[in-house]
VOROLUM-484644 format. One record per residue (C-alpha): residue number from 1; x, y, z; residue in three letters. Coordinates in Angstrom, 1 decimal. Layout:
residues N
[site NUM [X Y Z] ALA]
...
***
This chain:
residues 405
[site 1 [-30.7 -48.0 -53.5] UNK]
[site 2 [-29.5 -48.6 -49.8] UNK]
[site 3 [-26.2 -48.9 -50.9] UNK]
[site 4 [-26.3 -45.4 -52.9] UNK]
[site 5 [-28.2 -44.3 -49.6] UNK]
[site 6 [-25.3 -45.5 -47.2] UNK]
[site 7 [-23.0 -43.5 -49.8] UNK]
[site 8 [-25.0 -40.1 -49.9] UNK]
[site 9 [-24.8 -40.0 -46.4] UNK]
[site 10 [-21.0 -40.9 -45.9] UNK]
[site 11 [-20.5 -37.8 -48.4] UNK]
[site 12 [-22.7 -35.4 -46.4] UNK]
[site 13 [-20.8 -36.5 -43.7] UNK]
[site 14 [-17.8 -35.7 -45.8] UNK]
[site 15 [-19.3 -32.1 -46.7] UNK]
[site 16 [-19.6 -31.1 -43.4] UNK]
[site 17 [-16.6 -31.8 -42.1] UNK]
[site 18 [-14.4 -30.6 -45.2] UNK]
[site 19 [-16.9 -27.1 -44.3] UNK]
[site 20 [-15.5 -26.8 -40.8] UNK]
[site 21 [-12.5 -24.2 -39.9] UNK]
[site 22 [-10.2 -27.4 -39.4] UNK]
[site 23 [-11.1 -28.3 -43.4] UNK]
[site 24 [-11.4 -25.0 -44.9] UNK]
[site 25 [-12.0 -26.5 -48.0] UNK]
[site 26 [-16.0 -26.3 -49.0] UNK]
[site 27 [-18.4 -28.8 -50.7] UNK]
[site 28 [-20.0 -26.5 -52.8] UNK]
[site 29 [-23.4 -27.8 -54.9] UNK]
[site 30 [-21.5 -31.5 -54.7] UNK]
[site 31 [-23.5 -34.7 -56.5] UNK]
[site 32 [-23.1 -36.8 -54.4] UNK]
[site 33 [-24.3 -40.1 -56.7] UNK]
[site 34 [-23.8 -39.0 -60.4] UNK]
[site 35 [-25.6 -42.7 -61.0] UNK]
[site 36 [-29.0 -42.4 -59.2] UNK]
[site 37 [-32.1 -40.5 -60.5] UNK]
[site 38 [-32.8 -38.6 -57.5] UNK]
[site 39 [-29.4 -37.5 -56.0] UNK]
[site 40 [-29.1 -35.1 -53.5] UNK]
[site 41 [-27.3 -31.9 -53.0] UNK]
[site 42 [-25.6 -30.7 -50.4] UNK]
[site 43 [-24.9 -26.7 -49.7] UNK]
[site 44 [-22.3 -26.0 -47.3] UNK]
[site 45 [-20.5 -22.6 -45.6] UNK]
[site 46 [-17.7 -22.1 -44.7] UNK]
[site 47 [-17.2 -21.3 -40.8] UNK]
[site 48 [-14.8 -19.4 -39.1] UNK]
[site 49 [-12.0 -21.3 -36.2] UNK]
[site 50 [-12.7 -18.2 -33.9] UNK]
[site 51 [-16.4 -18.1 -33.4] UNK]
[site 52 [-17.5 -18.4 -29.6] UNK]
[site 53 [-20.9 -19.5 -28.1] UNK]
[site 54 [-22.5 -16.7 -27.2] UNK]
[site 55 [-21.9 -15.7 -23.5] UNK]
[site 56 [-18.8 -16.1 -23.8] UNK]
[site 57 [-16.6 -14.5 -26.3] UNK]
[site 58 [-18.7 -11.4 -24.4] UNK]
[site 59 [-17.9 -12.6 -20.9] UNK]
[site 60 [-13.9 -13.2 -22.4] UNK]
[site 61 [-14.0 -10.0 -23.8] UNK]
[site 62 [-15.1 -8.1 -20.4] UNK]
[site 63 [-12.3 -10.2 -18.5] UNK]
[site 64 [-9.9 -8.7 -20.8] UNK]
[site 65 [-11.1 -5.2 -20.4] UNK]
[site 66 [-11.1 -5.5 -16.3] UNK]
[site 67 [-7.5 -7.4 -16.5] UNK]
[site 68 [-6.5 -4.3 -18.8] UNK]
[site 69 [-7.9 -1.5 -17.0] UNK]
[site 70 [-7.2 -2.3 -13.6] UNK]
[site 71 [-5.4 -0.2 -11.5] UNK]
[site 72 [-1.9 -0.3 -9.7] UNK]
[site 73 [-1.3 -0.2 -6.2] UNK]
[site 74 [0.5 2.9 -4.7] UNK]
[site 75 [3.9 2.5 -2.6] UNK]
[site 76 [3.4 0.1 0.2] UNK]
[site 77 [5.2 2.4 2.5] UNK]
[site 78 [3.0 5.4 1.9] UNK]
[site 79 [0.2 2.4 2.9] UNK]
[site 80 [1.8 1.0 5.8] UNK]
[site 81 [2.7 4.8 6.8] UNK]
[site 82 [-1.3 5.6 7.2] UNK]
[site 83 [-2.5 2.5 8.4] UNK]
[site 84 [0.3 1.8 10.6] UNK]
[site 85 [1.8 -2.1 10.5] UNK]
[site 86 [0.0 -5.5 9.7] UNK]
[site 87 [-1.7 -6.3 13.3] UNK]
[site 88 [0.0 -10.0 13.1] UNK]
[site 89 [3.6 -8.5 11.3] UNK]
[site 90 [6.7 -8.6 13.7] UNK]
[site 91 [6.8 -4.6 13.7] UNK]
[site 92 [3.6 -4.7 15.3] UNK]
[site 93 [5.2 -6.6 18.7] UNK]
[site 94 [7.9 -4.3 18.5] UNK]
[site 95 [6.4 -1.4 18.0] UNK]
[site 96 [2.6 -2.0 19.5] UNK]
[site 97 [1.9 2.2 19.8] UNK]
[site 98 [2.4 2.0 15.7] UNK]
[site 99 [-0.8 -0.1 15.1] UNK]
[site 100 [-3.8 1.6 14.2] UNK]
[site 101 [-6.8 0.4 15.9] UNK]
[site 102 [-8.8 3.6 16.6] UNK]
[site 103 [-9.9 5.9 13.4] UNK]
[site 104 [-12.3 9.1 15.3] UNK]
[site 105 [-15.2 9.5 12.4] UNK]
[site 106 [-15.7 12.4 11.0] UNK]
[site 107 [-13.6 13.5 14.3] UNK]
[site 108 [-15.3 11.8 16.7] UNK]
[site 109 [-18.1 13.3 15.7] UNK]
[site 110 [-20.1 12.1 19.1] UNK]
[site 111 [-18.1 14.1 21.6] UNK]
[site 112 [-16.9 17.0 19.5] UNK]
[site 113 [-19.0 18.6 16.4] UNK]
[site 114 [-18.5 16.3 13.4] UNK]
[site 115 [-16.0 17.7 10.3] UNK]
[site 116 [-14.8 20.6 12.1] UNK]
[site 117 [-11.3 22.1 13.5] UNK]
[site 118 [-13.0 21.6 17.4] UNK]
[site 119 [-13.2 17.9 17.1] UNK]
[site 120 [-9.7 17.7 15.2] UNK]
[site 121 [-8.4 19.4 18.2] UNK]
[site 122 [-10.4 17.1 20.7] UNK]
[site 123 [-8.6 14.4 18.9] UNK]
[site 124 [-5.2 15.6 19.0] UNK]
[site 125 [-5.8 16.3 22.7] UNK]
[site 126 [-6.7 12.8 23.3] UNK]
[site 127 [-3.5 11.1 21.2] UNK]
[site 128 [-5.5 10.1 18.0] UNK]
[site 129 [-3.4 10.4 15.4] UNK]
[site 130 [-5.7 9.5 12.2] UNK]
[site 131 [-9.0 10.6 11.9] UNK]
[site 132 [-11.6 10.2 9.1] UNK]
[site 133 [-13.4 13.4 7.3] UNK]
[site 134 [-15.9 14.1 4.7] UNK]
[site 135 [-15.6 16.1 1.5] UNK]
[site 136 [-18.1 17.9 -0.8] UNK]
[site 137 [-18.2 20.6 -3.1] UNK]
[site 138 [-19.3 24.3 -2.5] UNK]
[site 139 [-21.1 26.0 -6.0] UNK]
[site 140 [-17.9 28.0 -6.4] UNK]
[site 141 [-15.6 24.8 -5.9] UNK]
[site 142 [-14.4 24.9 -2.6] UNK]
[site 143 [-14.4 21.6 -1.1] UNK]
[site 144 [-16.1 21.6 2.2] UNK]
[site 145 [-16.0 19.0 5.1] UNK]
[site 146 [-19.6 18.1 5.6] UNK]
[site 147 [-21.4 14.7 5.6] UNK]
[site 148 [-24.2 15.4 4.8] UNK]
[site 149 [-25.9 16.8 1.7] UNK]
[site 150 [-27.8 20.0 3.2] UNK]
[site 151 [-27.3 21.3 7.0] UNK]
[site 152 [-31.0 19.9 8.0] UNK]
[site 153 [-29.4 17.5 11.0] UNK]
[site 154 [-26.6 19.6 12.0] UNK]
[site 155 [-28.4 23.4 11.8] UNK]
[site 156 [-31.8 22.9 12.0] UNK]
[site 157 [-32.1 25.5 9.2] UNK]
[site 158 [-33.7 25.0 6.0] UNK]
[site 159 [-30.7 24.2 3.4] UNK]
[site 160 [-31.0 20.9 1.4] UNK]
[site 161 [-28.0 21.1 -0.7] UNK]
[site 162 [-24.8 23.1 -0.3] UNK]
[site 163 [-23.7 22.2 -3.7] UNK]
[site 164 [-26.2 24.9 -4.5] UNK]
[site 165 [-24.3 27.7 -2.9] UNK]
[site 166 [-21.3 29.5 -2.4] UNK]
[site 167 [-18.8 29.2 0.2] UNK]
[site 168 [-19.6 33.1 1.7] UNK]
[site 169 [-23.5 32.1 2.4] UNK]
[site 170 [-22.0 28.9 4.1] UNK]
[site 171 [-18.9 30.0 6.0] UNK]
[site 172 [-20.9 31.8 9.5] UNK]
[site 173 [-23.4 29.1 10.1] UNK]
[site 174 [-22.9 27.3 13.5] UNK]
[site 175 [-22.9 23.8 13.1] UNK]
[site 176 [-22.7 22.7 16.5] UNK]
[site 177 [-26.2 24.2 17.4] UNK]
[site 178 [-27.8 20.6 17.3] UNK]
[site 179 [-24.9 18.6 18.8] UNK]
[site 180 [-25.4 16.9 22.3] UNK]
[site 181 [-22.1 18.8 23.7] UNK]
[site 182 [-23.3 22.0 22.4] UNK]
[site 183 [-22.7 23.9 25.4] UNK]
[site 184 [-18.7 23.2 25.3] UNK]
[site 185 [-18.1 23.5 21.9] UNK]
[site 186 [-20.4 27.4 21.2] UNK]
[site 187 [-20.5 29.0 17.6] UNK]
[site 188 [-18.6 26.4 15.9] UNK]
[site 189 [-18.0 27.0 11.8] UNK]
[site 190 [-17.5 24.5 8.9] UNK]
[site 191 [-13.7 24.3 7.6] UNK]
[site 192 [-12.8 23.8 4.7] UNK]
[site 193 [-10.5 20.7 3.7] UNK]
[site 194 [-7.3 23.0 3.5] UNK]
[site 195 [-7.6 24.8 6.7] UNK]
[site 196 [-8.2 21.1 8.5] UNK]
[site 197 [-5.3 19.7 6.3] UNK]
[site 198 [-2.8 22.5 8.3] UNK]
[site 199 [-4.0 21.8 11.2] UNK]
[site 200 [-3.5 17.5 10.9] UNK]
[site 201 [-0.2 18.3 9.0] UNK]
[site 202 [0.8 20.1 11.3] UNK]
[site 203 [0.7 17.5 14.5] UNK]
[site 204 [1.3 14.5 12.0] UNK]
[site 205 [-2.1 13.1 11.6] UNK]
[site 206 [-3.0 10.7 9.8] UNK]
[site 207 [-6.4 11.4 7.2] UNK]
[site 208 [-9.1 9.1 5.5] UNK]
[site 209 [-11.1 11.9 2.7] UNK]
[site 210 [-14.2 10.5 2.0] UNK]
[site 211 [-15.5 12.3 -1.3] UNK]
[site 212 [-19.4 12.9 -1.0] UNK]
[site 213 [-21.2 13.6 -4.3] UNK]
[site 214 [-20.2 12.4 -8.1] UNK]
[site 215 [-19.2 15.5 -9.5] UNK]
[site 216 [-16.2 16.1 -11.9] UNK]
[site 217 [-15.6 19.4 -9.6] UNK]
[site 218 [-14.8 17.2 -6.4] UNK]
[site 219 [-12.3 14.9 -8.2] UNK]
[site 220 [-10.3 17.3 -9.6] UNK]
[site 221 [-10.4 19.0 -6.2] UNK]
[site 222 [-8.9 16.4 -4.5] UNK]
[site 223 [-5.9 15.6 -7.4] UNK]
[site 224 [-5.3 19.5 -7.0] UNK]
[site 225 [-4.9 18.9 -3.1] UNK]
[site 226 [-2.5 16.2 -3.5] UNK]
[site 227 [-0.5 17.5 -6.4] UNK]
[site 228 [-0.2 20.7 -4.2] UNK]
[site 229 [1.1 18.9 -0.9] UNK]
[site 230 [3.3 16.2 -2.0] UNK]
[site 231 [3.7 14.8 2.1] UNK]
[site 232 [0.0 14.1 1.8] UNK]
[site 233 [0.6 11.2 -0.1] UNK]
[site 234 [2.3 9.3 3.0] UNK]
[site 235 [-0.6 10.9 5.2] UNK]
[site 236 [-4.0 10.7 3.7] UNK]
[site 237 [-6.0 8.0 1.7] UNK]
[site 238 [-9.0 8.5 -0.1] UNK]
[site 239 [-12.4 6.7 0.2] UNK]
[site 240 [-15.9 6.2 -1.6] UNK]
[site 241 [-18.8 4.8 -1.7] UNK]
[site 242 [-18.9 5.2 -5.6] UNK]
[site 243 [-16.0 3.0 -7.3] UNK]
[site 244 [-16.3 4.6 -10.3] UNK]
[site 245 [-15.2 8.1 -8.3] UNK]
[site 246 [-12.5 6.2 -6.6] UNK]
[site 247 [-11.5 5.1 -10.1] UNK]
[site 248 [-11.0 8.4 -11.6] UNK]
[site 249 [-9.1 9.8 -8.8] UNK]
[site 250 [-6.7 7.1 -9.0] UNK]
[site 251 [-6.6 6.6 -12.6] UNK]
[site 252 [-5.0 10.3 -12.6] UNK]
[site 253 [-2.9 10.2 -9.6] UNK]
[site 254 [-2.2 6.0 -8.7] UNK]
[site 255 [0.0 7.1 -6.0] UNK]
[site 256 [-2.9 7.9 -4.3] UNK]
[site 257 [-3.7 5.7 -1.3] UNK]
[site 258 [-7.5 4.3 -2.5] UNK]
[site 259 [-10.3 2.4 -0.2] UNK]
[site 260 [-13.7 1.7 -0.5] UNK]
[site 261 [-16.3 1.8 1.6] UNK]
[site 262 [-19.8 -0.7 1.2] UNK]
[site 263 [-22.7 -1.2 3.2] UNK]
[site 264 [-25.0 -3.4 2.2] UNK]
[site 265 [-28.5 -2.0 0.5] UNK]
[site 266 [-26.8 0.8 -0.3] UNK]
[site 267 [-28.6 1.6 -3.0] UNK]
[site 268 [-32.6 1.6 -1.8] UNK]
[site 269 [-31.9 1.9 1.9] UNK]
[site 270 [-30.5 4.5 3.7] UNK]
[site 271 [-29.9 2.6 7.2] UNK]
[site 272 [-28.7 -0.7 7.7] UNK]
[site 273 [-28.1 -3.3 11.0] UNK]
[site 274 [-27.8 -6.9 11.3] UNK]
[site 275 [-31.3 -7.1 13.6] UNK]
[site 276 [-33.6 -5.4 10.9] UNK]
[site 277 [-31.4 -5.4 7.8] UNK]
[site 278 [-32.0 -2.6 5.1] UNK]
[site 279 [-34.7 -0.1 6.8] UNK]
[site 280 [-35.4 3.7 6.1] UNK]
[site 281 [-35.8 3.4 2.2] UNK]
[site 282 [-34.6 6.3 0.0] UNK]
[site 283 [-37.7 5.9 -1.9] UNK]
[site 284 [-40.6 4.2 -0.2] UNK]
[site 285 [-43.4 5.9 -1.9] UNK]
[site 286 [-42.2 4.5 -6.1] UNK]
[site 287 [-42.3 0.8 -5.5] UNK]
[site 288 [-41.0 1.0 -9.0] UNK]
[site 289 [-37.9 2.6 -8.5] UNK]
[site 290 [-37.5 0.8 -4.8] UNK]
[site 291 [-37.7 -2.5 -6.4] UNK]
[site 292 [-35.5 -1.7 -9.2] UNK]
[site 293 [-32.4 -0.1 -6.1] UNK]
[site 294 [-33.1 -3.3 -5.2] UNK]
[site 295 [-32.4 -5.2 -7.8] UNK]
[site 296 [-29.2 -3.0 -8.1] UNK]
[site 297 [-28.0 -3.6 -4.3] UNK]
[site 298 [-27.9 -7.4 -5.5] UNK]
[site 299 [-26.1 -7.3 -8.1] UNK]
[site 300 [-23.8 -4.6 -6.4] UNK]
[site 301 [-23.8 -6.8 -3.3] UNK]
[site 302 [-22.0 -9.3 -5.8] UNK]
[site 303 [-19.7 -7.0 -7.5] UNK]
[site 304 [-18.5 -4.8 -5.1] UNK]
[site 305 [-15.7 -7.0 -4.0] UNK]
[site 306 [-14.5 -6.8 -7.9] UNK]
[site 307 [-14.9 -3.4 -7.9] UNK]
[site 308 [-12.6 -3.2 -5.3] UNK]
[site 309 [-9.8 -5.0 -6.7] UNK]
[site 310 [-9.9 -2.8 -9.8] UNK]
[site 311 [-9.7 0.0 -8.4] UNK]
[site 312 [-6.4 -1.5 -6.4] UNK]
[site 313 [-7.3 -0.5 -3.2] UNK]
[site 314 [-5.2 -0.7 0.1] UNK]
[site 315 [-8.1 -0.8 2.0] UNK]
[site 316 [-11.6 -1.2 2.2] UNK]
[site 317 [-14.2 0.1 5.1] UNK]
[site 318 [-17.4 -1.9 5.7] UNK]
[site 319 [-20.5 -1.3 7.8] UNK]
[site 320 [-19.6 -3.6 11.1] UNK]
[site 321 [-22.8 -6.4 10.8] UNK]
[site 322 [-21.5 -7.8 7.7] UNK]
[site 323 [-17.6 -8.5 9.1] UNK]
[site 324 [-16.9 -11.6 10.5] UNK]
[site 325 [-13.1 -13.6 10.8] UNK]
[site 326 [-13.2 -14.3 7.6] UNK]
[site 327 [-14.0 -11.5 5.6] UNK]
[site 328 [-11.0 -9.8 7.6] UNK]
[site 329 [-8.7 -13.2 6.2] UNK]
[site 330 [-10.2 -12.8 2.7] UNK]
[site 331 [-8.9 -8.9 2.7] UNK]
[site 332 [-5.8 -10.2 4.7] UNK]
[site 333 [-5.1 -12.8 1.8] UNK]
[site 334 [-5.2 -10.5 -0.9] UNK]
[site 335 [-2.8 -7.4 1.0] UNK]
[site 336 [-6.1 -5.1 2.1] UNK]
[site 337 [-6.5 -3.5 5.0] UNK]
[site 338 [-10.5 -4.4 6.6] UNK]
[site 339 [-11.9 -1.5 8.9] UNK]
[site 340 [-15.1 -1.4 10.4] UNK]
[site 341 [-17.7 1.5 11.2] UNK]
[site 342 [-18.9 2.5 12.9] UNK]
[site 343 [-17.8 0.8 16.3] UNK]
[site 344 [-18.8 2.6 19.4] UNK]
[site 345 [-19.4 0.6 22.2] UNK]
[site 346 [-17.0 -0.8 24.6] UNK]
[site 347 [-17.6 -4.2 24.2] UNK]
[site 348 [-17.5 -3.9 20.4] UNK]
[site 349 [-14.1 -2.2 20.4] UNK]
[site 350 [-12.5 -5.2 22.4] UNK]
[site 351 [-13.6 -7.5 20.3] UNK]
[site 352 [-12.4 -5.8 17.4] UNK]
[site 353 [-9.2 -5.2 18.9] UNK]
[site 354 [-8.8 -8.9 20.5] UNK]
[site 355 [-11.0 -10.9 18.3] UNK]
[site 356 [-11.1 -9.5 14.4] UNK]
[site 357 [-7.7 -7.6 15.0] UNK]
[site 358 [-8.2 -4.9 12.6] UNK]
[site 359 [-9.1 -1.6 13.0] UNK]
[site 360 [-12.5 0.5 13.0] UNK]
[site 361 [-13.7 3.8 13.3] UNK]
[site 362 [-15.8 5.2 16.0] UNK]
[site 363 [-18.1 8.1 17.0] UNK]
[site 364 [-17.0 8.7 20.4] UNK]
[site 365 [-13.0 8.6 21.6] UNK]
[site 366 [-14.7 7.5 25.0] UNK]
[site 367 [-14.0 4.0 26.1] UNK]
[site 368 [-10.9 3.6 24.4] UNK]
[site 369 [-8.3 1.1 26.7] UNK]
[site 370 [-5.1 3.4 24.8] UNK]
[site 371 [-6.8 6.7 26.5] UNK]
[site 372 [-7.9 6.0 29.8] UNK]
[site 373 [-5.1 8.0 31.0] UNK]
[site 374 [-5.9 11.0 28.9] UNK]
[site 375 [-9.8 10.4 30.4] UNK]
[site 376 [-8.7 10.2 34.2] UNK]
[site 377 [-7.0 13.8 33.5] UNK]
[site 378 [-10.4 14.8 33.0] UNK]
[site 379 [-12.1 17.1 35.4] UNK]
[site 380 [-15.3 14.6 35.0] UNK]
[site 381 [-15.8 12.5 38.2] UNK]
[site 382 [-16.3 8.7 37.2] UNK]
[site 383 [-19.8 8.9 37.6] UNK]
[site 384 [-20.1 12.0 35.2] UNK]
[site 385 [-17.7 10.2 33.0] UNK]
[site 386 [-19.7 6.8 33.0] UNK]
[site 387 [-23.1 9.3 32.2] UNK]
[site 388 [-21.4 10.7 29.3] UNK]
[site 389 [-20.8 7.5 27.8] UNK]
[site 390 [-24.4 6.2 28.1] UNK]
[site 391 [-26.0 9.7 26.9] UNK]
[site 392 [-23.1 9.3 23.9] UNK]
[site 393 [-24.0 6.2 22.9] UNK]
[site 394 [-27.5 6.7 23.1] UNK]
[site 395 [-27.4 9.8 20.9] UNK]
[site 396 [-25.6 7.9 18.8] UNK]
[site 397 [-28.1 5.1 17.6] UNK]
[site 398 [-30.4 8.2 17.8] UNK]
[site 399 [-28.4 11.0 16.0] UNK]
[site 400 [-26.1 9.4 13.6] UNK]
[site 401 [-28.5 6.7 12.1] UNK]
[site 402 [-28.6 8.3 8.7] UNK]
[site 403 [-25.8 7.0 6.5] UNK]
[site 404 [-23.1 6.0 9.0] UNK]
[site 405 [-20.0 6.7 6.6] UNK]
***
């Protein structure tokens, strides 16, 4: 009996392996010992070679799908053309005035009312040759340079979303009416992206779009723009907060200079600084739907960097807390440009400029070591001047604390 035991098991053994993918041969309903009175029998299946834990024939599958749908990079001239030469490349000891240090946000939206032709011009003025704008979507398609969603901060009046509206109900609204250098810049209008786009073309400026909203109306606004000025593709990039919008812009046009922008908490909070983290939370009152923003931020917070990559960016802009030396040689490493934002005061700019090397973008053109000279021609006496900066800077962490970018 042991020895017909010993032999049952040797042939189960046998069963099994002959059912694996390497033997595709099958045991099926074998005797195993004819002889004794209670033999056993063994039922085998046959099992495929190519069946994967699972985990990860799903995780294998989804690398595939990123590897397969991931973007191309546009021209690296149209790249280096917009955001000048690599800070450490030989061009840039040659040709120092060609490196980009200084973007004006939304215009230098602290000394000059954000979005609009007045700041454009306060930035041409001042020898700042790329600025950064934002882009949304009228109700008749016209693709407006606002920030914002509604006209609250800016106006004072009563409108919430200009999505909602059409572009005659928007066009005679003075947008200035809130700003602290109101009484220099009177009855200022929103412009439309075209109408800013002449005037920047015009004197060689450099752009950054940032696309506001996730509408289909605003991407194909932007390819429209593009396809209908072909020199803006050595001029202008385009950025987002979204990746999937970013995606679909360059999945249609790839020659399109592409960056992303991230803060962190991006999802639950509206504000964000490295002394109190995520604060102002977009909804504080449904603990339910804060907790599950949160939840997103994290895995976001872990993803974004991937997200980048496929949508082949040339650059990526990030809220200034979260950039250290090595986030800027991670970027560096893999061909990106890293810009921060938004970088106002003086002894932030130097170190950006001395320390980080890369460039950022900024509120206010004031304090800038390349335009002292254009300051000094300034009918301001140094103290005014030295006022200006502090009530600036001030209005800025006052002002401007709702959704930097």
């Amino acid at each position: 009996m042991a020895t017909c035991a010993m032999r049952t098991a040797w042939h189960a053994s046998g069963g099994t392996l002959k059912s694996s993918s390497i033997y595709p041969k099958t045991l099926l309903n074998a005797l195993v010992c004819p002889n004794a009175p209670n033999s056993i029998i063994i039922h085998t299946q046959k099992r495929s070679l190519f069946v994967l834990p699972f985990g990860l024939d799903v995780g294998l599958l989804g690398l595939s799908a990123y590897y397969l749908t991931r973007l191309r990079k546009p021209e690296p001239e149209n790249v280096i053309n917009i955001f000048g030469p690599e800070p450490w490349s030989k061009e840039s000891q040659t040709c120092p005035d060609k490196v980009v240090r200084c973007i004006a946000h939304r215009g230098a939206g602290l000394d000059a009312p954000e979005n609009t032709l007045e700041a454009f011009k306060y930035c041409v003025e001042r020898d700042c040759h790329i600025v950064e704008l934002d882009v949304r979507t009228t109700k008749d398609g016209k693709l407006l340079l606002l920030h914002d969603q509604g006209l609250e901060r800016l106006t004072g009046k009563d409108i919430t979303n200009v999505h909602n509206m059409e572009w005659d109900k928007l066009k005679d609204i003075d947008v200035g009416a809130t700003h602290p250098n109101r009484k220099q810049f009177k009855d200022v209008k929103l412009c439309l992206l075209d109408d800013a786009l002449d005037y920047l073309m015009a004197h060689k400026v450099r752009v950054i779009i940032d696309v506001k909203g996730d509408n289909r109306m605003v991407v194909n606004g932007i390819l429209k723009t593009f396809a209908a000025r072909p020199t803006l593709y050595q001029y202008a990039a385009v950025t987002c907060f979204n990746p999937f919008i970013l995606y679909q812009i360059r999945k249609n046009d790839p020659q399109i200079v592409g960056a992303l922008s991230y803060m962190p908490y991006g999802f639950s909070s509206q504000d964000y600084n490295a002394e109190q983290g995520p604060n102002n939370p977009r909804f504080a009152d449904n603990l339910a739907l804060h907790g599950l923003l949160r939840a997103a931020d994290v895995t976001y917070g872990l993803l974004w960097r991937w997200c980048a990559r496929w949508c082949a960016v040339s650059a990526v802009l990030l809220h200034k807390d979260i950039v250290s030396p090595s986030e800027v040689q991670y970027w560096r490493w893999l061909g990106v440009r890293c810009a921060g934002w938004c970088v106002n005061r003086p002894l932030e700019k130097l170190y950006w400029r001395g320390v980080l090397k890369a460039p950022y973008l900024a509120n206010t053109l004031l304090g800038e070591p390349d335009m002292e000279k254009k300051y000094e021609e300034n009918s301001y006496s140094n103290l005014d001047r030295a006022g200006t900066i502090v009530d600036h800077l001030l209005e800025s962490d006052r002002k401007m604390s709702s959704g930097q970018n």
